[in-house]
N, C-alpha and C positions, 0 to 999 in steps of 0.2 A: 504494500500500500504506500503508493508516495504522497509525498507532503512537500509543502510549500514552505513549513516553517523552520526558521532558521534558528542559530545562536549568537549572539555576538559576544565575539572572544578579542578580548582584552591584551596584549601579553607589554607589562612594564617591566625595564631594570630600573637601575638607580638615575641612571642620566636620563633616559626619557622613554615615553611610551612606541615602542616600534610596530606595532597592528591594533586595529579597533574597525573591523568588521564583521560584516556575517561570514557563520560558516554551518555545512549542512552537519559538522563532526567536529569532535578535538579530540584528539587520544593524547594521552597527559601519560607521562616517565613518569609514575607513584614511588615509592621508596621500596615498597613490595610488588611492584607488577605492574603492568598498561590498564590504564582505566579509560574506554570510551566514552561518552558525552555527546549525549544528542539530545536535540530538545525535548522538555519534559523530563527531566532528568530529578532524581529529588537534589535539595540543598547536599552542601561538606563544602567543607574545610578539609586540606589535604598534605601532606608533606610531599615535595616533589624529591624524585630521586633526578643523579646524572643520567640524560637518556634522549629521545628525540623525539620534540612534540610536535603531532603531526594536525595537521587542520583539511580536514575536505572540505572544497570549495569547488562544486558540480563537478567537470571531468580531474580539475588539477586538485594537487596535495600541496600546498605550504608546508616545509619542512625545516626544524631548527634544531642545533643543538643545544641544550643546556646543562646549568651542572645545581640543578637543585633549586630550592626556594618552596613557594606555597601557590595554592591554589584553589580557590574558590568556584561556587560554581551556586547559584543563587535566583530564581527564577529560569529565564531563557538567555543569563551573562556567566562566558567562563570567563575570570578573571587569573592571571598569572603571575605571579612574581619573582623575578627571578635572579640574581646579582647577573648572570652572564648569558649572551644567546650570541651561537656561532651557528651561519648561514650554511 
């Protein structure tokens, strides 16, 4: 069943905010394992582990490395936080 509806994901480090749109997915690097994210998703609060966060956006993948921080996820907003992201 497809849907229209999207998430909009967030992702800050410390010097400034580097994405802030929709996306149909976020699979977030967790501490213990890959956690997906689609909308409707419930609320958390999350520890991120080092690993690659990936964003489905229709046929492309936005993909980043990072090495940790946190991550919320709050209505239809995933929000990221993270000290470091390598492209």
């Amino acid at each position: 069943m497809a849907t229209d509806k999207k998430l909009q994901c967030v992702v800050v480090t410390p010097e400034k905010a580097i994405f802030d749109e929709p996306a149909e997915m976020v699979i977030l690097p967790m501490i213990d394992g890959e956690l997906g994210v689609q909308p409707g998703h419930s609320a958390l609060v999350g520890k991120l582990g080092k690993g690659e966060l990936r964003l489905k956006l229709g046929v492309d993948t936005k993909k980043w490395l990072i090495e940790g921080g946190f991550a919320q996820v709050r209505g239809d907003v995933v929000t990221v936080l993270t000290t470091r992201v390598n492209s």
